[in-house]
C-alpha positions as CSV (number, residue, x, y, z in Angstrom):
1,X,11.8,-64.6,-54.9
2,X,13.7,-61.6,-53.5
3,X,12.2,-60.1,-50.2
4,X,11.5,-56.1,-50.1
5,X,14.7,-53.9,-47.8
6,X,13.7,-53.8,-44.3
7,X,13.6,-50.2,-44.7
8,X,14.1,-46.9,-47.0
9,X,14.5,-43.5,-46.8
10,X,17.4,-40.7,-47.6
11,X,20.8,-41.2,-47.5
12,X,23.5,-38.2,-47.2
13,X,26.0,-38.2,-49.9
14,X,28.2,-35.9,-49.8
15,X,27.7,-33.4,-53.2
16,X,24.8,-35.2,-53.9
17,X,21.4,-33.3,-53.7
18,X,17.8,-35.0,-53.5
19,X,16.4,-38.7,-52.2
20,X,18.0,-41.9,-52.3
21,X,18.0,-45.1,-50.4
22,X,19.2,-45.7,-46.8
23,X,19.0,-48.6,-44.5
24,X,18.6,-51.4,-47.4
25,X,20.7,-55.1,-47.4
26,X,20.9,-54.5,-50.9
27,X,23.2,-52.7,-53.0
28,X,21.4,-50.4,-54.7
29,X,21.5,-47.2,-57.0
30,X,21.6,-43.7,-56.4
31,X,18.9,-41.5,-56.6
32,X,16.6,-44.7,-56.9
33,X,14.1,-46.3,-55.1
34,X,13.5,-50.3,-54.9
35,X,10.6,-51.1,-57.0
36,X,8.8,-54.5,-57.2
37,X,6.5,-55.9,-59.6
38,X,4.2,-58.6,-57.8
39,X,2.9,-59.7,-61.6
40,X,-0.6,-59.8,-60.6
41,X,-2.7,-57.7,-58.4
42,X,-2.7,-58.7,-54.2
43,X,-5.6,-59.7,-52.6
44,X,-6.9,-57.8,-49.4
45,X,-3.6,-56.3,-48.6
46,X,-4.7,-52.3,-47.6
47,X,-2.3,-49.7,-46.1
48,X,-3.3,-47.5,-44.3
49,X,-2.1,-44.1,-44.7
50,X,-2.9,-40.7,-42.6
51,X,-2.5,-37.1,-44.4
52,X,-0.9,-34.4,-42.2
53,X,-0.9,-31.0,-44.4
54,X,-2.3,-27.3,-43.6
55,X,-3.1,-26.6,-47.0
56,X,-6.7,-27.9,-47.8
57,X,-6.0,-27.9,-51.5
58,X,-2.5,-30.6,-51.0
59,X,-4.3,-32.4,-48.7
60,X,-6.7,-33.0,-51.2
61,X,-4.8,-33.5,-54.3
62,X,-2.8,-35.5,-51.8
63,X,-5.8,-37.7,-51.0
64,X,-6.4,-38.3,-54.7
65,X,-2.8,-39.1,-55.2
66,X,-2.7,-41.7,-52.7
67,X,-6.1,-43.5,-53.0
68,X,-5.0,-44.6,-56.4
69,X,-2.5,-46.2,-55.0
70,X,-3.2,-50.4,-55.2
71,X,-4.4,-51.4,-52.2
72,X,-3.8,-47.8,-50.1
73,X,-6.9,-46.6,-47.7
74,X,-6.3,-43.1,-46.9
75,X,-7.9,-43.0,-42.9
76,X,-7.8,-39.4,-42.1
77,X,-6.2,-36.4,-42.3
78,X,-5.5,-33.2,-40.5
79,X,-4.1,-29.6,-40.6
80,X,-2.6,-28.6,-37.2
81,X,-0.3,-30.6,-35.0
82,X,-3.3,-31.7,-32.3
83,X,-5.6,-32.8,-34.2
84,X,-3.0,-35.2,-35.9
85,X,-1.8,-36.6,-33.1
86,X,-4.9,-37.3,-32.0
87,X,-6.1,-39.0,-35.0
88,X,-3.4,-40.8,-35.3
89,X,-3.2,-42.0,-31.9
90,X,-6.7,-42.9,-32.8
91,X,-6.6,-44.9,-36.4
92,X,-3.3,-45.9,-35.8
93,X,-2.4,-46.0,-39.4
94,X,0.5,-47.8,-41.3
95,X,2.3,-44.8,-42.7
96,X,1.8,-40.9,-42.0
97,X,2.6,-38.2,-44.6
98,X,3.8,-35.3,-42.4
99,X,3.9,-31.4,-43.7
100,X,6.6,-29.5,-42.0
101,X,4.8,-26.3,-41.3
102,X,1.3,-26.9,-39.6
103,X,-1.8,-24.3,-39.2
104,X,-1.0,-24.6,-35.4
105,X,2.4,-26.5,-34.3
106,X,4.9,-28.3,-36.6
107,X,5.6,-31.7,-38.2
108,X,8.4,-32.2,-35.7
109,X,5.7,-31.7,-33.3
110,X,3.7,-34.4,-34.2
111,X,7.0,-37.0,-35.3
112,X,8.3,-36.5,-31.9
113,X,4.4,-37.7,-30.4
114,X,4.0,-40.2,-32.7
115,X,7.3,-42.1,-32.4
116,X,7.2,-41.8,-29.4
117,X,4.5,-44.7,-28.7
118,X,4.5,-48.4,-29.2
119,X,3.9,-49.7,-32.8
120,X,4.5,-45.9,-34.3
121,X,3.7,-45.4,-38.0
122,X,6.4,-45.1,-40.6
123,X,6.7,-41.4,-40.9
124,X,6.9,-40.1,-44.8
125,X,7.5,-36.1,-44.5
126,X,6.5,-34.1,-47.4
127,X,7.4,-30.7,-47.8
128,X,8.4,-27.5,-49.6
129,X,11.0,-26.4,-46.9
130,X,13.2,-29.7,-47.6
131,X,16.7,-27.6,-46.7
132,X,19.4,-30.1,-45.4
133,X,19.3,-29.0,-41.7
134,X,15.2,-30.3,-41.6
135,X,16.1,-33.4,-43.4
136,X,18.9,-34.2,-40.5
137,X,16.6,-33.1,-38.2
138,X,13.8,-35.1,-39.2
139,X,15.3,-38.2,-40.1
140,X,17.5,-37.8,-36.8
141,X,14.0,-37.7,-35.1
142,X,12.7,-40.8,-36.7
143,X,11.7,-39.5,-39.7
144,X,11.7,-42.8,-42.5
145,X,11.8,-40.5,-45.1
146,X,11.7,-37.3,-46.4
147,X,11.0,-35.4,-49.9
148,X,10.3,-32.2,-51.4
149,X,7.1,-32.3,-52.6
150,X,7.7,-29.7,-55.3
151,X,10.2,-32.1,-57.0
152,X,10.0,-35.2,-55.0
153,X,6.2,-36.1,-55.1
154,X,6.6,-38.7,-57.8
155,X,9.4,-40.6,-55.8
156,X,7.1,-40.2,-52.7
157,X,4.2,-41.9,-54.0
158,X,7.2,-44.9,-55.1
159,X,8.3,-45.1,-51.6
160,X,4.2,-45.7,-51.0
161,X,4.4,-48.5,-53.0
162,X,7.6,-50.1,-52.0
163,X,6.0,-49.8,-48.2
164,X,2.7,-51.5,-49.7
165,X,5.2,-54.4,-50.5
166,X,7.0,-54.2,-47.3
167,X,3.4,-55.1,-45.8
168,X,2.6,-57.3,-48.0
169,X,5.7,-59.6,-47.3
170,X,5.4,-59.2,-43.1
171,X,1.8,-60.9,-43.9
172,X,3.3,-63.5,-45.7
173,X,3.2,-62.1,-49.7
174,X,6.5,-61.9,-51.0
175,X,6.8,-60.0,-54.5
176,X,7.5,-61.5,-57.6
177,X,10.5,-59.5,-59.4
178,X,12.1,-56.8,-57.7
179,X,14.3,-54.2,-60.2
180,X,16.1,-50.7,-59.8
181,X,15.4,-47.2,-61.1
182,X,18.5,-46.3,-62.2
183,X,22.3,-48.2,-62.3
184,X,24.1,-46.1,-61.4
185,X,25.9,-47.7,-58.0
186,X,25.8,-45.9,-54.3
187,X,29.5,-45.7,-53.1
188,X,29.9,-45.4,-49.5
């Protein structure tokens, strides 16, 4: 059995645009994310995710998205900074999916509240402004990851369900087969 990377998110490469993997023990490929296959479906494993996005129509779609997940519980959502810090202080979810640009405050607004307290959720941000200065910024902040949603949204709901496995295995279920995207290898 082959354990899940402790964590993933973007790593810079230099002439290299979109997401790939940082922070992993494995080597791994570029522009991929780890993928396991457990073979058969867990049993009462639930993340717990929180939607942060000012656009009532993305948070729904995003709701739908992410409640198909296996074993994902969408606990709440919000559109402006306050009110998702406070339900996230309050739910305490597993994983938040942060827009960048808020009805009233920003994403960073809420990452820098968020990470800031004990047993802070991983942060996924989501957004249409992903320019290379907000993805430093972010991930510099604490950020765990971070992706365009106009061309990323397929490889966020991946990182979903590699986290799904990364909670399964701190309770003790360890995936079954674990395989790359792509083969192509990252050089650092």
């Amino acid at each position: 059995m082959v354990s899940p990377p402790a964590r993933v998110g973007i790593c810079p490469t230099e002439g290299v645009v979109g997401s790939y993997i940082r922070f992993s023990p494995l080597p791994i490929s570029l522009y991929s994310l780890i993928l396991y296959s457990d073979g058969e479906k867990s049993k009462g494993v639930i993340m717990r995710v929180y939607i942060v996005e000012n656009s009532k129509f993305l948070r729904e779609r995003l709701t739908k998205l992410v409640a198909q997940r296996k074993d994902v519980n969408v606990v709440g959502h919000a559109a402006t900074a306050q009110d998702a810090i406070r339900g996230i202080l309050r739910v305490k979810p597993d994983v938040v999916l942060l827009d960048l640009r808020l009805d009233e405050g920003t994403g960073f607004d809420v990452l820098h509240h968020i990470k800031g307290v004990a047993d802070a959720p991983l942060v996924i941000v989501l957004t249409n402004y992903a320019y290379p200065q907000y993805r430093e910024r972010f991930l510099a902040a604490g950020a765990d990851y971070f992706f365009d949603k106009s061309t990323e949204l397929e490889l966020m709901l991946q990182a979903l369900d590699t986290l799904r496995y990364r909670l399964q295995g701190e309770k003790q279920q360890k995936p079954r087969q674990m395989y790359s995207v792509y083969s192509q290898p990252l050089h650092r």
